[in-house]
N, C-alpha and C positions, 0 to 999 in steps of 0.2 A: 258875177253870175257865170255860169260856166254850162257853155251850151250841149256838150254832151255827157254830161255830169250818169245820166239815165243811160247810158250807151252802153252794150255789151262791148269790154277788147276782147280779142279773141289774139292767135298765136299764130304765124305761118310755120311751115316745118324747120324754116332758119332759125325760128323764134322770134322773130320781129313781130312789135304791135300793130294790129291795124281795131277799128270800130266796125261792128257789125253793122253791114247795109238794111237802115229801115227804107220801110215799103210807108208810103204815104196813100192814105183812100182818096177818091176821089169825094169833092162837096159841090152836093147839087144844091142849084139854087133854092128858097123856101121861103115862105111869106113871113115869117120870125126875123129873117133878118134885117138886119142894121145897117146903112149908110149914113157916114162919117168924110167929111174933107180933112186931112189929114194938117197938123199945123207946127212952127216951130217948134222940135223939143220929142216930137214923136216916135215913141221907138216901138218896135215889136212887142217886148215881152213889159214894156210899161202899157201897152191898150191890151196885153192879152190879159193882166195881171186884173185890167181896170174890169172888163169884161166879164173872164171866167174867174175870178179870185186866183189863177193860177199862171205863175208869168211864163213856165214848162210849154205852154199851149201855142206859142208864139207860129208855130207852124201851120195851125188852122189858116192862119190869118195870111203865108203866104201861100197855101193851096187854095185858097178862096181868092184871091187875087192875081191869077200868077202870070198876065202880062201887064202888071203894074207894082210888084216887089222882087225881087233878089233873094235868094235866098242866103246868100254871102254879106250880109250888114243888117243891123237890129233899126237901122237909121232908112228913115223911110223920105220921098220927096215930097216937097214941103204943096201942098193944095191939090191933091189927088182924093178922088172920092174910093173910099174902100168899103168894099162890103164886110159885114163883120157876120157871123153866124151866130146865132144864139141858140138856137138848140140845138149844142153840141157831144151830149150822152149817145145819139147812135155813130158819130165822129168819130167821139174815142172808144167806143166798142166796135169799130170798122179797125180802126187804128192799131188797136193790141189784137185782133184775130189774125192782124196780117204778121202781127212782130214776135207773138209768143206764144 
């Protein structure tokens, strides 16, 4: 899986590659969501996959979390309670008005 697969490159005047900087929304708490203890074998984009049918989401799950995941490893510690968000349609409509 290739985690910025969706990423604009963009060119500097050298020509050199970089990825266009996304903007992440902020996620307020909500009575919908989901708490989970996390367990061997856990990975980001396998519970965002499990969740929203879609494993691209994985990022929900560390802005909903974010002093208890990394945003640098799919691999999460092992018996940590994570909130999980479920209803995530004004998320990702917060999401792409900040990136496109």
């Amino acid at each position: 899986m290739n985690r910025v697969r969706n990423q604009e490159i963009k060119l500097t005047s050298g020509k050199k590659r970089y990825f266009k900087y996304l903007k992440y929304p902020e996620i307020p708490l909500d009575i919908s969501d989901v708490y989970i203890m996390t367990k061997i074998g856990d990975r980001l984009d396998a519970l965002s996959y499990q969740y929203y049918n879609n494993s691209d989401l994985w990022w929900i799950l560390i802005k909903a979390n974010p002093n208890k995941l990394k945003r640098d490893s799919f691999f999460m510690p092992i018996g940590i309670q994570l909130r999980i968000p479920i209803n995530i349609e004004p998320i990702v409509n917060d999401f792409e008005k900040l990136n496109f």
